[in-house]
PyMOL CGO cylinders between C-alpha atoms (Angstrom):
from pymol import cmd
from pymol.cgo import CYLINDER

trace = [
    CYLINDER, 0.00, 0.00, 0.00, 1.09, 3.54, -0.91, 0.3, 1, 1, 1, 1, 1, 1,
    CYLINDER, 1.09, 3.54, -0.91, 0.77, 5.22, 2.26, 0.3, 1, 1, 1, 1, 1, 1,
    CYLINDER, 0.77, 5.22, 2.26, 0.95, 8.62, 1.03, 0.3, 1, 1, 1, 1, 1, 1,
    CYLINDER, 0.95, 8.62, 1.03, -2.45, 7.92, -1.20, 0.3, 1, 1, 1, 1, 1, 1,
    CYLINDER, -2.45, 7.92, -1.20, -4.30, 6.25, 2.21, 0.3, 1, 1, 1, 1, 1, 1,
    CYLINDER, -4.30, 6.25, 2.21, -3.38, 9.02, 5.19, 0.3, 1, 1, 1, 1, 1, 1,
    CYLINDER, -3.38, 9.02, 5.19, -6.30, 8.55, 6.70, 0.3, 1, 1, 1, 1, 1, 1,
    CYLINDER, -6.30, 8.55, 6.70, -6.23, 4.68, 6.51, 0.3, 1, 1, 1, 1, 1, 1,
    CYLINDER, -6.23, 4.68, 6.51, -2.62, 4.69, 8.30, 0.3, 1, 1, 1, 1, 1, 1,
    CYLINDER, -2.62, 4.69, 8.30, -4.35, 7.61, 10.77, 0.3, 1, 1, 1, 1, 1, 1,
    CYLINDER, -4.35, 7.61, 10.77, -6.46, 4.96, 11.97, 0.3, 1, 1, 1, 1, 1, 1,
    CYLINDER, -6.46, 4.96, 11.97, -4.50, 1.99, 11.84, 0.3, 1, 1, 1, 1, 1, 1,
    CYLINDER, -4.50, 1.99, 11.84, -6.31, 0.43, 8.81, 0.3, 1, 1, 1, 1, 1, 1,
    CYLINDER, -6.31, 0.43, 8.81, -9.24, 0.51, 6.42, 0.3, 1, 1, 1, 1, 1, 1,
    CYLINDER, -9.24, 0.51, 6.42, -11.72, -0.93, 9.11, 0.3, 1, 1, 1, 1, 1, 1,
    CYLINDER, -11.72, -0.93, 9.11, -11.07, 1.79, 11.47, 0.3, 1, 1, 1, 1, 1, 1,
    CYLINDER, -11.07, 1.79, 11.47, -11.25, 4.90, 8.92, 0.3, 1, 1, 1, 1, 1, 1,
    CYLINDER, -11.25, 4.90, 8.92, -14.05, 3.45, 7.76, 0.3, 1, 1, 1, 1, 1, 1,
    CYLINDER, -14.05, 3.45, 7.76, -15.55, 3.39, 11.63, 0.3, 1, 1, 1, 1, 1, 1,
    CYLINDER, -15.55, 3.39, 11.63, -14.42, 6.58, 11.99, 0.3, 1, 1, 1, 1, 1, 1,
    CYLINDER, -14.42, 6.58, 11.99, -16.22, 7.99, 8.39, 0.3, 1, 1, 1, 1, 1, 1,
    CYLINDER, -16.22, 7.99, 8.39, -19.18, 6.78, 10.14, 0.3, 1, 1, 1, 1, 1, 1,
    CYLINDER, -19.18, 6.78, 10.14, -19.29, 8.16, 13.23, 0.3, 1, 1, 1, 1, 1, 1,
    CYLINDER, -19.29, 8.16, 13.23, -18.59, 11.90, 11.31, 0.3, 1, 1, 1, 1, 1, 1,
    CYLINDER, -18.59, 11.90, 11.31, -21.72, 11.13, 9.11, 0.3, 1, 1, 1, 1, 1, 1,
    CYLINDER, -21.72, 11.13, 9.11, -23.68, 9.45, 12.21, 0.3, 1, 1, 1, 1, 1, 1,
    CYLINDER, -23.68, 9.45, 12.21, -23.66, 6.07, 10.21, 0.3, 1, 1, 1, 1, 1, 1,
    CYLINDER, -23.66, 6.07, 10.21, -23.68, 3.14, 12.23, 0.3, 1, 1, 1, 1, 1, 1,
    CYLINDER, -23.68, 3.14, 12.23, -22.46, 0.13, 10.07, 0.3, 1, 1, 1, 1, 1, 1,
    CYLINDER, -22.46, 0.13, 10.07, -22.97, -2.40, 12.30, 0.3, 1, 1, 1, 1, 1, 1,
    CYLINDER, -22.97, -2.40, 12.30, -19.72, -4.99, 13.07, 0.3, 1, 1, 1, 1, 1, 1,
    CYLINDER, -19.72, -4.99, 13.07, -16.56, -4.47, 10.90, 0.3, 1, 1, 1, 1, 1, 1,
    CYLINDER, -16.56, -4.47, 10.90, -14.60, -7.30, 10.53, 0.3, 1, 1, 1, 1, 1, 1,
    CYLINDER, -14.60, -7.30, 10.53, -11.16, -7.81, 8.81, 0.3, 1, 1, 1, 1, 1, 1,
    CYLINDER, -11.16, -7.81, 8.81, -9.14, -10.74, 7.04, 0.3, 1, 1, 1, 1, 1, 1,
    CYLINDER, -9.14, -10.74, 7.04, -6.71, -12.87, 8.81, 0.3, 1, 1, 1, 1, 1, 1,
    CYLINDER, -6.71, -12.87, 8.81, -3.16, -11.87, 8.12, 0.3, 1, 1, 1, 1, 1, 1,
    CYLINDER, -3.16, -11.87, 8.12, -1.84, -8.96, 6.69, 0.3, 1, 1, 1, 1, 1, 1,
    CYLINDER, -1.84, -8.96, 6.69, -4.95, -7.86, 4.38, 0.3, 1, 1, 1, 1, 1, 1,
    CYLINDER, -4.95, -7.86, 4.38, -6.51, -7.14, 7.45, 0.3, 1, 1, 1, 1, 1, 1,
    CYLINDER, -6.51, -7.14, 7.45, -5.17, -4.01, 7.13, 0.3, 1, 1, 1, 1, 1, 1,
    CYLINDER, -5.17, -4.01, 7.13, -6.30, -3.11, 3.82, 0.3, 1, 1, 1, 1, 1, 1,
    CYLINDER, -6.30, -3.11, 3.82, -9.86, -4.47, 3.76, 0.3, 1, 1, 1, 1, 1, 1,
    CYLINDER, -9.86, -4.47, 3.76, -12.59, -4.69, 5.83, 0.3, 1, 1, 1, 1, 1, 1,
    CYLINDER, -12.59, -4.69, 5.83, -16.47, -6.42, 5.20, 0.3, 1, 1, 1, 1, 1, 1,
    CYLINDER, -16.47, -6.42, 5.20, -19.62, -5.21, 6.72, 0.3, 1, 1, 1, 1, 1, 1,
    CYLINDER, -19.62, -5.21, 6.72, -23.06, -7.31, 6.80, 0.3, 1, 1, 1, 1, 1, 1,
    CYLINDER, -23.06, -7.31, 6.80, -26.62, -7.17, 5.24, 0.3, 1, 1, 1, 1, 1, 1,
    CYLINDER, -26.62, -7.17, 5.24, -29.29, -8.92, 5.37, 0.3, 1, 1, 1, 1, 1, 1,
    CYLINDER, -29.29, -8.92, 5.37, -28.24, -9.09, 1.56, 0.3, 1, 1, 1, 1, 1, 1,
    CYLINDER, -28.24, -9.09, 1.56, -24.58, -10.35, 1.66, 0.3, 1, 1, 1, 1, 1, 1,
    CYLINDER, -24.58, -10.35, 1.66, -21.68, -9.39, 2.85, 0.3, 1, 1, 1, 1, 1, 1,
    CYLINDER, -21.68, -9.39, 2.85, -20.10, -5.56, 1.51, 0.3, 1, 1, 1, 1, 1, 1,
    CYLINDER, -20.10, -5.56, 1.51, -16.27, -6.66, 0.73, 0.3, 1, 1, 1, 1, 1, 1,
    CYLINDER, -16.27, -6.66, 0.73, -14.27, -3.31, 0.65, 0.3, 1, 1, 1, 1, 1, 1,
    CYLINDER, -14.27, -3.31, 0.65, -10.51, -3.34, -0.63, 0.3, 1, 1, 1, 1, 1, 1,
    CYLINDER, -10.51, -3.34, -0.63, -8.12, -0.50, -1.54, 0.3, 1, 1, 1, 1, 1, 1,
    CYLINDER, -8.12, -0.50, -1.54, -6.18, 0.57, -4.98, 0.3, 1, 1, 1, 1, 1, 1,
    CYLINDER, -6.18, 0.57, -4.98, -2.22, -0.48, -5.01, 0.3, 1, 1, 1, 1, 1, 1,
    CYLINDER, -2.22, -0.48, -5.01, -1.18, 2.54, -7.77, 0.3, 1, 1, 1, 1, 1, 1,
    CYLINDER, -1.18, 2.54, -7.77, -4.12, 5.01, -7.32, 0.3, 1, 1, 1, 1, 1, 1,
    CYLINDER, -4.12, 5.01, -7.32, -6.50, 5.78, -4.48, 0.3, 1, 1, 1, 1, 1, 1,
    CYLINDER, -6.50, 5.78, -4.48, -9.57, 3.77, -5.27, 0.3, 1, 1, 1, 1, 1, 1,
    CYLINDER, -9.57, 3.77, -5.27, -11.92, 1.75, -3.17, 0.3, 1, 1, 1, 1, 1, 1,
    CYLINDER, -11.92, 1.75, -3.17, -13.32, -1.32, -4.45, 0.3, 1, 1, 1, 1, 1, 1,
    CYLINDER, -13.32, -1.32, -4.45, -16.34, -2.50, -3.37, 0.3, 1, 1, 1, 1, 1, 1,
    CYLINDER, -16.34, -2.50, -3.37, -18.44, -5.55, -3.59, 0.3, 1, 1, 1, 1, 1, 1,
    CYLINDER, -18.44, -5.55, -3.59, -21.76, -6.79, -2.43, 0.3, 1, 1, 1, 1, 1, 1,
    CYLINDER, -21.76, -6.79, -2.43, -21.98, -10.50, -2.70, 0.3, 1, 1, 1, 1, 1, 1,
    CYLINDER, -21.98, -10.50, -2.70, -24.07, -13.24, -1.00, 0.3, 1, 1, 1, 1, 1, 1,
    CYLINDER, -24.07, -13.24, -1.00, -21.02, -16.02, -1.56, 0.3, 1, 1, 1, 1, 1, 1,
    CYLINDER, -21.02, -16.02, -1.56, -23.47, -17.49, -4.90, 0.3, 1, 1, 1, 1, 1, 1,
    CYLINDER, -23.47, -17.49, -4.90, -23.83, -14.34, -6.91, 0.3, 1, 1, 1, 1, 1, 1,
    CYLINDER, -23.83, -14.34, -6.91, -22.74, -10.69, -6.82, 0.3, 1, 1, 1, 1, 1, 1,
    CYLINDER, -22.74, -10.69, -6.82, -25.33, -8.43, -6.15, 0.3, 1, 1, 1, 1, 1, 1,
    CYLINDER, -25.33, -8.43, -6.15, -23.49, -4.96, -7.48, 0.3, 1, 1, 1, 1, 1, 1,
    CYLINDER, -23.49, -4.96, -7.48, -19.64, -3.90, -7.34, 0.3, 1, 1, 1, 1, 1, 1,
    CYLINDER, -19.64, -3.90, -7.34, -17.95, -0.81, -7.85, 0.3, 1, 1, 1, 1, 1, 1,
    CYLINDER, -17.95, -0.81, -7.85, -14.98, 1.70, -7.09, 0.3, 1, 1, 1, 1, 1, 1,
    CYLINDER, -14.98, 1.70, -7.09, -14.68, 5.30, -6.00, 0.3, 1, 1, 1, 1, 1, 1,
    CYLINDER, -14.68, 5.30, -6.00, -12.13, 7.62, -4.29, 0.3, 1, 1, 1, 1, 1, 1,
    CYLINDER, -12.13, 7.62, -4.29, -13.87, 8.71, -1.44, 0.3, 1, 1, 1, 1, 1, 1,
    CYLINDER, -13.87, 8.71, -1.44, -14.75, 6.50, 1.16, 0.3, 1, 1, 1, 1, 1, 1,
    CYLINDER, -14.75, 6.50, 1.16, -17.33, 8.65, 2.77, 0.3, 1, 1, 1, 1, 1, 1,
    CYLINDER, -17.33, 8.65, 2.77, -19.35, 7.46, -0.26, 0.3, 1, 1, 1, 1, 1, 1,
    CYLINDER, -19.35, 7.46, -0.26, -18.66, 4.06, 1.04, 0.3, 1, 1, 1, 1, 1, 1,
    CYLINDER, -18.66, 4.06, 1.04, -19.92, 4.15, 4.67, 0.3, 1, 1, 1, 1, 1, 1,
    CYLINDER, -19.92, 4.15, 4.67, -23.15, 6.16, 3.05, 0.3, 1, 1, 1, 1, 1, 1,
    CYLINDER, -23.15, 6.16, 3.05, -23.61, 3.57, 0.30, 0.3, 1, 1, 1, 1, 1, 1,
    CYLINDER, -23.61, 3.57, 0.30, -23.56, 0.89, 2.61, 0.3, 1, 1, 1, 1, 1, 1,
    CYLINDER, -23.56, 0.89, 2.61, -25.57, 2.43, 4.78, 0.3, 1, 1, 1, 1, 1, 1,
    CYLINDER, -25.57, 2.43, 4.78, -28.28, 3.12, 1.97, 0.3, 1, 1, 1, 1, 1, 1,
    CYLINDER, -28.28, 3.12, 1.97, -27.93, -0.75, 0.86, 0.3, 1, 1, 1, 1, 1, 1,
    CYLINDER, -27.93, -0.75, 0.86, -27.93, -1.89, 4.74, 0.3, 1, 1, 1, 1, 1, 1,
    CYLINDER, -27.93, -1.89, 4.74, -31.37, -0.15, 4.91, 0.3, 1, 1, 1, 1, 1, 1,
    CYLINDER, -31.37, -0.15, 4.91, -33.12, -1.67, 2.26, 0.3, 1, 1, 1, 1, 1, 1,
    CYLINDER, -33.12, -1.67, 2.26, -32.21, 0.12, -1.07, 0.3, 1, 1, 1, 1, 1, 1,
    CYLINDER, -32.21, 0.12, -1.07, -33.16, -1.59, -4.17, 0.3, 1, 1, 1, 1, 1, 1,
    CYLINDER, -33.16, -1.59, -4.17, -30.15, -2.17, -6.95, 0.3, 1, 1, 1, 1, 1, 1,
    CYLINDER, -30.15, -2.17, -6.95, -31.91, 0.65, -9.08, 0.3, 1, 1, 1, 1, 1, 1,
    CYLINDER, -31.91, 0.65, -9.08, -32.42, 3.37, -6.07, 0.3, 1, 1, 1, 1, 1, 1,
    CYLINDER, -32.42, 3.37, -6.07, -28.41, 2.52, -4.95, 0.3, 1, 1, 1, 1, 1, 1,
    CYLINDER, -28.41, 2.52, -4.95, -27.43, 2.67, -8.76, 0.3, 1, 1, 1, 1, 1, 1,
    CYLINDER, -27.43, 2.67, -8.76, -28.89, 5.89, -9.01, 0.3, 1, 1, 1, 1, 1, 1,
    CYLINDER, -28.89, 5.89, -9.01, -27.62, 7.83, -5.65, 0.3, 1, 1, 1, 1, 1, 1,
    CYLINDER, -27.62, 7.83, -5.65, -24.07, 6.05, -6.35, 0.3, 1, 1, 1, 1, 1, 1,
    CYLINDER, -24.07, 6.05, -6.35, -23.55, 5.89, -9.54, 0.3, 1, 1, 1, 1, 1, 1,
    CYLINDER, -23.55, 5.89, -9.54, -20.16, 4.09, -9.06, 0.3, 1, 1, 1, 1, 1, 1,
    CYLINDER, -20.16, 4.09, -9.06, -22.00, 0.68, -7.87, 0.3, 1, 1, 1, 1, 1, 1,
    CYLINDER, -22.00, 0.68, -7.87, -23.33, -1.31, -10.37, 0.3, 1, 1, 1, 1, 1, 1,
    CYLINDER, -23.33, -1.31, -10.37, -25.29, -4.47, -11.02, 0.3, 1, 1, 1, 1, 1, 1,
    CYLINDER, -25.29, -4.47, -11.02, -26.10, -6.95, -14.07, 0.3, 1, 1, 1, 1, 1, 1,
    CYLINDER, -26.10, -6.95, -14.07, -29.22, -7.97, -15.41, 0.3, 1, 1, 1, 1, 1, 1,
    CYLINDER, -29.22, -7.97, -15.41, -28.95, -11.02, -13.20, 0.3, 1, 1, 1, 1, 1, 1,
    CYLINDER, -28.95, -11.02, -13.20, -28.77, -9.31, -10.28, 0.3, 1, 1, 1, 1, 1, 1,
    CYLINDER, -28.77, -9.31, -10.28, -32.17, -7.67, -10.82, 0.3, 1, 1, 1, 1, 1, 1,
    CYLINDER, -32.17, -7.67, -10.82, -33.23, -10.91, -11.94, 0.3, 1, 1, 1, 1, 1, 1,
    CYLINDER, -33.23, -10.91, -11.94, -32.48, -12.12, -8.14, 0.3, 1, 1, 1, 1, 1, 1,
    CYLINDER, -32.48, -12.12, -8.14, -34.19, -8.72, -6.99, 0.3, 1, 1, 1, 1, 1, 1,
    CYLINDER, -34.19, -8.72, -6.99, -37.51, -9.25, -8.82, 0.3, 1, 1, 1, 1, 1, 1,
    CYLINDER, -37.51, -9.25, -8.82, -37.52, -12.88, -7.85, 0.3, 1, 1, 1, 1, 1, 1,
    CYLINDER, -37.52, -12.88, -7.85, -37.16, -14.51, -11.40, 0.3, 1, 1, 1, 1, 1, 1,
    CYLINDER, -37.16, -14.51, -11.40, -33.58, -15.37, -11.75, 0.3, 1, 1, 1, 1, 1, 1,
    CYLINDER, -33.58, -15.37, -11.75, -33.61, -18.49, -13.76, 0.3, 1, 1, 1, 1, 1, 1,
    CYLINDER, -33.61, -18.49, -13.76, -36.11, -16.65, -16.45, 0.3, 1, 1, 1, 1, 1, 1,
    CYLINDER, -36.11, -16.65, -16.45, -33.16, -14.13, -16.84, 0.3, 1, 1, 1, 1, 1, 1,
    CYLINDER, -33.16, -14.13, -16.84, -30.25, -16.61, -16.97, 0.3, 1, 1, 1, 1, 1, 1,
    CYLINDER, -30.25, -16.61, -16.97, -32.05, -18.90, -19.74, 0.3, 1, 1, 1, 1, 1, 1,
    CYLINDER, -32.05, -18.90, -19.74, -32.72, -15.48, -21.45, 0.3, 1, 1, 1, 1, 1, 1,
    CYLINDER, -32.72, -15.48, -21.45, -29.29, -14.34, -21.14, 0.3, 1, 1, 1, 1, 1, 1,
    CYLINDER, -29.29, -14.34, -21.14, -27.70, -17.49, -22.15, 0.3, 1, 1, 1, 1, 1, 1,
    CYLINDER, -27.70, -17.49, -22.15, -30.40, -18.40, -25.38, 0.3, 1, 1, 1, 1, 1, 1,
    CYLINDER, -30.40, -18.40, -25.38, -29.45, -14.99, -26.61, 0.3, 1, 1, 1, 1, 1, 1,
    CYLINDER, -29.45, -14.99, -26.61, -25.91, -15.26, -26.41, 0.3, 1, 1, 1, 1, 1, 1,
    CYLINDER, -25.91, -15.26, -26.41, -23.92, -15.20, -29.70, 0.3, 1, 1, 1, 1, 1, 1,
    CYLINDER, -23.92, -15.20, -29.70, -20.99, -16.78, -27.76, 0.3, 1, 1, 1, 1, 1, 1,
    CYLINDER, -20.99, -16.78, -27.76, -22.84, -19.78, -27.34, 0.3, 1, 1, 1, 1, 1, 1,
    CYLINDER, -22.84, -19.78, -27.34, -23.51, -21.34, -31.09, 0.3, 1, 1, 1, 1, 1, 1,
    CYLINDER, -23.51, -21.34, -31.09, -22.17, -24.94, -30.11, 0.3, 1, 1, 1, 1, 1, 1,
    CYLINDER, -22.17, -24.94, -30.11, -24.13, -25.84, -27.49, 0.3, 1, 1, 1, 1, 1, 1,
    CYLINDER, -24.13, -25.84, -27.49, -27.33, -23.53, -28.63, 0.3, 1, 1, 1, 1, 1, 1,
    CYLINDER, -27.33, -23.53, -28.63, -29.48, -26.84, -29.45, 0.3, 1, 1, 1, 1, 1, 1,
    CYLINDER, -29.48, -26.84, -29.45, -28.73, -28.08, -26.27, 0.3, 1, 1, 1, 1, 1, 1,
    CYLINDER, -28.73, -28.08, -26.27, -30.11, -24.85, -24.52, 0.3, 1, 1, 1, 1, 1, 1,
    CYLINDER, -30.11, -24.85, -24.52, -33.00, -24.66, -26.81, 0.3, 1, 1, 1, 1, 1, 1,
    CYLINDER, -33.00, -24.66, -26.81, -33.89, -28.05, -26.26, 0.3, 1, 1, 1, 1, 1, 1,
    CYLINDER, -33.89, -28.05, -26.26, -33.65, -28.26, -22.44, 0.3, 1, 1, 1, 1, 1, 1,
    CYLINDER, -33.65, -28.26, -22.44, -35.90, -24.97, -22.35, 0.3, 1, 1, 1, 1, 1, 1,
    CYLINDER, -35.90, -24.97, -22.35, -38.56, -26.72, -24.23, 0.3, 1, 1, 1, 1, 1, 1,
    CYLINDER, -38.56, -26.72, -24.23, -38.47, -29.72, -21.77, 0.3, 1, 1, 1, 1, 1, 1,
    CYLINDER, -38.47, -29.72, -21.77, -40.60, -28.53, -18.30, 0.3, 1, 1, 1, 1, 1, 1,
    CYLINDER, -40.60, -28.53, -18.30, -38.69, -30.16, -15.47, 0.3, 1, 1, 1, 1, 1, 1,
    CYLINDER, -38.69, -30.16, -15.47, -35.32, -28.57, -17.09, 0.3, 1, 1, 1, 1, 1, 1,
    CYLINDER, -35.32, -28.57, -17.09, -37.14, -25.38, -17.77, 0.3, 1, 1, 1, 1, 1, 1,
    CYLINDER, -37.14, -25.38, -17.77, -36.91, -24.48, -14.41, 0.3, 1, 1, 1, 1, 1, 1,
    CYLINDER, -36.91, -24.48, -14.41, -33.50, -24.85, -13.33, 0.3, 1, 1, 1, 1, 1, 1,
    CYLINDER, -33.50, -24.85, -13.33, -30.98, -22.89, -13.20, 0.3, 1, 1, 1, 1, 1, 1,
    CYLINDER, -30.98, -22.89, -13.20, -28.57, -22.96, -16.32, 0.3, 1, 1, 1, 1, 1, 1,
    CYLINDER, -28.57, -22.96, -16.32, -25.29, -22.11, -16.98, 0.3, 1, 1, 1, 1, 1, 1,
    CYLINDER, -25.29, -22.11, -16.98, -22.43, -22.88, -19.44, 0.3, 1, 1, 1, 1, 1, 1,
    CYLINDER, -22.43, -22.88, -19.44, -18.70, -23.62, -19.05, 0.3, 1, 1, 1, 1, 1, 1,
    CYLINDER, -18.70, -23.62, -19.05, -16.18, -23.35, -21.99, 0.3, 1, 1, 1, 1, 1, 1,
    CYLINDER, -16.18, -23.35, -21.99, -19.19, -22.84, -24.50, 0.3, 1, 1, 1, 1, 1, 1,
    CYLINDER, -19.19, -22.84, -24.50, -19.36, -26.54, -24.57, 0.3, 1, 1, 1, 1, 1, 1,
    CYLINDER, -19.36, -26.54, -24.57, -20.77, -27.78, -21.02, 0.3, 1, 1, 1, 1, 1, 1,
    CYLINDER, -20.77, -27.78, -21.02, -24.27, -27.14, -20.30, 0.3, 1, 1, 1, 1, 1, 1,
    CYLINDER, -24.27, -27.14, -20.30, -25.22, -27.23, -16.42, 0.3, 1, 1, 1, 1, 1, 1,
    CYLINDER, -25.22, -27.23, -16.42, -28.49, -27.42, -15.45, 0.3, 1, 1, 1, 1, 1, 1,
    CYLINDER, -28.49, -27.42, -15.45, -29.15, -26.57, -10.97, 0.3, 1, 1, 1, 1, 1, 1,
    CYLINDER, -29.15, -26.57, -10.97, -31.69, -27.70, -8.93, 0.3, 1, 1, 1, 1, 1, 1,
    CYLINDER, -31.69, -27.70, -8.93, -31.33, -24.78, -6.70, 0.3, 1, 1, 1, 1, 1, 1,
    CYLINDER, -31.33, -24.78, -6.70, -29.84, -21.43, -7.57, 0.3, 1, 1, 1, 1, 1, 1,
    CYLINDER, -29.84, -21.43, -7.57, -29.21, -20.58, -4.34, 0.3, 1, 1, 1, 1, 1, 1,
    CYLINDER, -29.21, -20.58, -4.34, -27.45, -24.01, -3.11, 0.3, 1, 1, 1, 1, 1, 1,
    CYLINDER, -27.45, -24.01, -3.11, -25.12, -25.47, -4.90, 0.3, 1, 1, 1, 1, 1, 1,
    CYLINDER, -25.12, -25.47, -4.90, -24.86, -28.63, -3.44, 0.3, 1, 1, 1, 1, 1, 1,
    CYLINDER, -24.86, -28.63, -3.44, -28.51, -29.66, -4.21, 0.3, 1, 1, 1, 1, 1, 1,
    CYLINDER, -28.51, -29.66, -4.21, -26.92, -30.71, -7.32, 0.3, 1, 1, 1, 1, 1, 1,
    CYLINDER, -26.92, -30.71, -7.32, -26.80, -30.88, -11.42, 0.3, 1, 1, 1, 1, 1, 1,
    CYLINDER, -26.80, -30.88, -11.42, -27.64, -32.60, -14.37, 0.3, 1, 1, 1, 1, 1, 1,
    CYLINDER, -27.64, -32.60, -14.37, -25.01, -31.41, -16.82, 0.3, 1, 1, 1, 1, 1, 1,
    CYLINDER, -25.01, -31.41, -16.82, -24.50, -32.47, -21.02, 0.3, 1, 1, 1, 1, 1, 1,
    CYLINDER, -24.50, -32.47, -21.02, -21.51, -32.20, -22.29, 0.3, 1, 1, 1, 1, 1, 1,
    CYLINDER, -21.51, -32.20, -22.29, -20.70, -32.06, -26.23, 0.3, 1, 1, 1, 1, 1, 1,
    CYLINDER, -20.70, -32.06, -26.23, -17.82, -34.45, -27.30, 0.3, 1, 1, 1, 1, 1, 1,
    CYLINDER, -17.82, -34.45, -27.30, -16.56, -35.03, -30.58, 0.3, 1, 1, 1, 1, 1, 1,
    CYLINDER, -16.56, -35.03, -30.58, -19.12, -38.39, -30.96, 0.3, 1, 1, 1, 1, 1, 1,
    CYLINDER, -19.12, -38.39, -30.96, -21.91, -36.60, -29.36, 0.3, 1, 1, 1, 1, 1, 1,
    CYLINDER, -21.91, -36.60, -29.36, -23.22, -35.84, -25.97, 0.3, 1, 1, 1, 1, 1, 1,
    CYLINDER, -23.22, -35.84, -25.97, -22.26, -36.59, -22.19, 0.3, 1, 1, 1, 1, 1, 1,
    CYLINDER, -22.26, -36.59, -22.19, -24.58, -36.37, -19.64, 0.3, 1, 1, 1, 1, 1, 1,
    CYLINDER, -24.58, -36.37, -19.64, -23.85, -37.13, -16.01, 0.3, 1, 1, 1, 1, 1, 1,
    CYLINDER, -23.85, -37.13, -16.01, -25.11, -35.87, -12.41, 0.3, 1, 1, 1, 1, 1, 1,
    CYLINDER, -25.11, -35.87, -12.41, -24.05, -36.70, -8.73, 0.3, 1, 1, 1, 1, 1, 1,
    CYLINDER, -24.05, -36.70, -8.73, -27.23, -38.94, -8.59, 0.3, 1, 1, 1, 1, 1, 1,
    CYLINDER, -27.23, -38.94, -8.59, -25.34, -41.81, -11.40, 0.3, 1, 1, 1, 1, 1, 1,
    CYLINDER, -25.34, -41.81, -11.40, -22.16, -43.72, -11.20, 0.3, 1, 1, 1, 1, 1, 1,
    CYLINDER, -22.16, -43.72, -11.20, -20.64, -42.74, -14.67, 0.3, 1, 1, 1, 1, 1, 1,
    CYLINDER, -20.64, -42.74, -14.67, -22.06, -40.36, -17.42, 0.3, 1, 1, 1, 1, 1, 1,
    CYLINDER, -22.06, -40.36, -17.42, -24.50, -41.42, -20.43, 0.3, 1, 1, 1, 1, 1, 1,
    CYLINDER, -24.50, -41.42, -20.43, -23.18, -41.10, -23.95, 0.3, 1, 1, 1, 1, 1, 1,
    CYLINDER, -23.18, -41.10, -23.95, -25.83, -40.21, -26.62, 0.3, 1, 1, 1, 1, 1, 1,
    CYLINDER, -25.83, -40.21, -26.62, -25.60, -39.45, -30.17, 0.3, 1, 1, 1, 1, 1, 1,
    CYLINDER, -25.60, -39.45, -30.17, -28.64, -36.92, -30.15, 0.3, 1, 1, 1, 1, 1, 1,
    CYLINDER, -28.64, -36.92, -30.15, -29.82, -34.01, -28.63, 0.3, 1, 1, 1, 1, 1, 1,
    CYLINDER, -29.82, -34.01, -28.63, -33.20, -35.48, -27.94, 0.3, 1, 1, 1, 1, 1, 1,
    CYLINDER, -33.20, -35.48, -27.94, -31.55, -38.51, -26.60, 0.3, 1, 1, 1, 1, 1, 1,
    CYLINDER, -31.55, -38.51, -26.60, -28.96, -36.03, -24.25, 0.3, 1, 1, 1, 1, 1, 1,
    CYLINDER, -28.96, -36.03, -24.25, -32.29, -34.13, -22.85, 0.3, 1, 1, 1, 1, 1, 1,
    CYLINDER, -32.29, -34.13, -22.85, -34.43, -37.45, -22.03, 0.3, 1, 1, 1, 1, 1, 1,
    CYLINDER, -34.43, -37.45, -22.03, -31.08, -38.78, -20.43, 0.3, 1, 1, 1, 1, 1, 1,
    CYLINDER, -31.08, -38.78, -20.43, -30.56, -35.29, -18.42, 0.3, 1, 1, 1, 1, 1, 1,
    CYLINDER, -30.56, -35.29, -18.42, -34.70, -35.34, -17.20, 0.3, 1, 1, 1, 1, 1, 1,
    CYLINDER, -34.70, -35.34, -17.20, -34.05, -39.65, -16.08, 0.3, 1, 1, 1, 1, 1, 1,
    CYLINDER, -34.05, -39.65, -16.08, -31.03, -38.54, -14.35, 0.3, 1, 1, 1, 1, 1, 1,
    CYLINDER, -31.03, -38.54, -14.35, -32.92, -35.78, -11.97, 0.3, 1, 1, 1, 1, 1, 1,
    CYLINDER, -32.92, -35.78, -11.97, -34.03, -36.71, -8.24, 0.3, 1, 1, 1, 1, 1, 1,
]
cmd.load_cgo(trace, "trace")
């Protein structure tokens, strides 16, 4: 850290306690502070919600502070600014209930993906299968996608795709150990596979990878 960009974080021994004491001049209470083991203690700091954690970290070449809001399974908005007094007040706005759009628009530095609102209006996996069937990154395993969306138990998972070529398909968006059906495409056709069977299911056809996928799920 470049102590002569952060004087007030060496004033007060670290980022959690200038960020305390940015508070208390504002009247802010931010609740608990807490700080990494180790040395990055002294450089970041988190701060609870009842919508994830707030993750705040400093710049190494430029005074900047990076900030993320994240639950530990998706991010709900990130950002950077110079002034930390933003900071304590943006938390504080998103500690008190602020919706993505109302923090977006009073800090203009945080912002959020379509996702994220997704998880705000309470239809996430409508969003992700829109994202994803819409994506003109994704031409290999397109039929795949297209398929699974037409099939109603696979419908309403929640999808996702890994190297454009791995199609995985969760039973809970919010846990991830409730578990997958995934199809892969190989060079003689499709994989498909799950925690709930001993070794994947090679098919030749899409139709055959989907009706493999929906016998595979619990």
């Amino acid at each position: 850290m470049d102590s002569s960009l952060y004087p007030d974080i060496v004033e007060k021994g670290g980022l959690a306690g200038a960020l305390a004491d940015a508070a208390r001049a504002d009247g802010i209470d931010l609740g608990r502070l807490t700080v990494p083991a180790g040395p990055d203690g002294y450089t970041n700091a988190v701060m609870d919600s009842d919508r994830g954690r707030i993750g705040v970290g400093i710049g190494a070449d430029r005074r900047i502070f990076a900030v993320t809001i994240s639950n530990g399974v998706f991010v709900w908005a990130s950002g950077v600014t110079p002034d930390l007094r933003e900071v304590v007040r943006m938390t504080h706005r998103w500690q008190a209930g602020a919706t993505l759009r109302d923090l977006h628009g009073r800090f203009p530095f945080m912002t959020y993906s379509r996702l994220a609102q997704g998880y705000e209006d309470g239809n996430p996996v409508e969003v992700q299968w829109d994202q994803l069937l819409r994506s003109p990154d994704l031409t290999l395993i397109r039929p795949v996608l297209e398929a699974a969306h037409a099939d109603e138990r696979l419908r309403q998972l929640f999808p996702s795709v890994t190297h454009f070529t791995l199609a995985r398909f969760e039973l809970d968006h919010l846990d991830r150990r409730a578990g997958e059906v995934w199809i892969e495409l190989t060079a003689g056709g499709y994989d498909v596979g799950s925690p709930w069977v001993e070794n994947p299911v090679r098919v030749a056809a899409v139709a055959e990878a989907i009706a493999a996928a929906v016998a595979q799920l619990p």
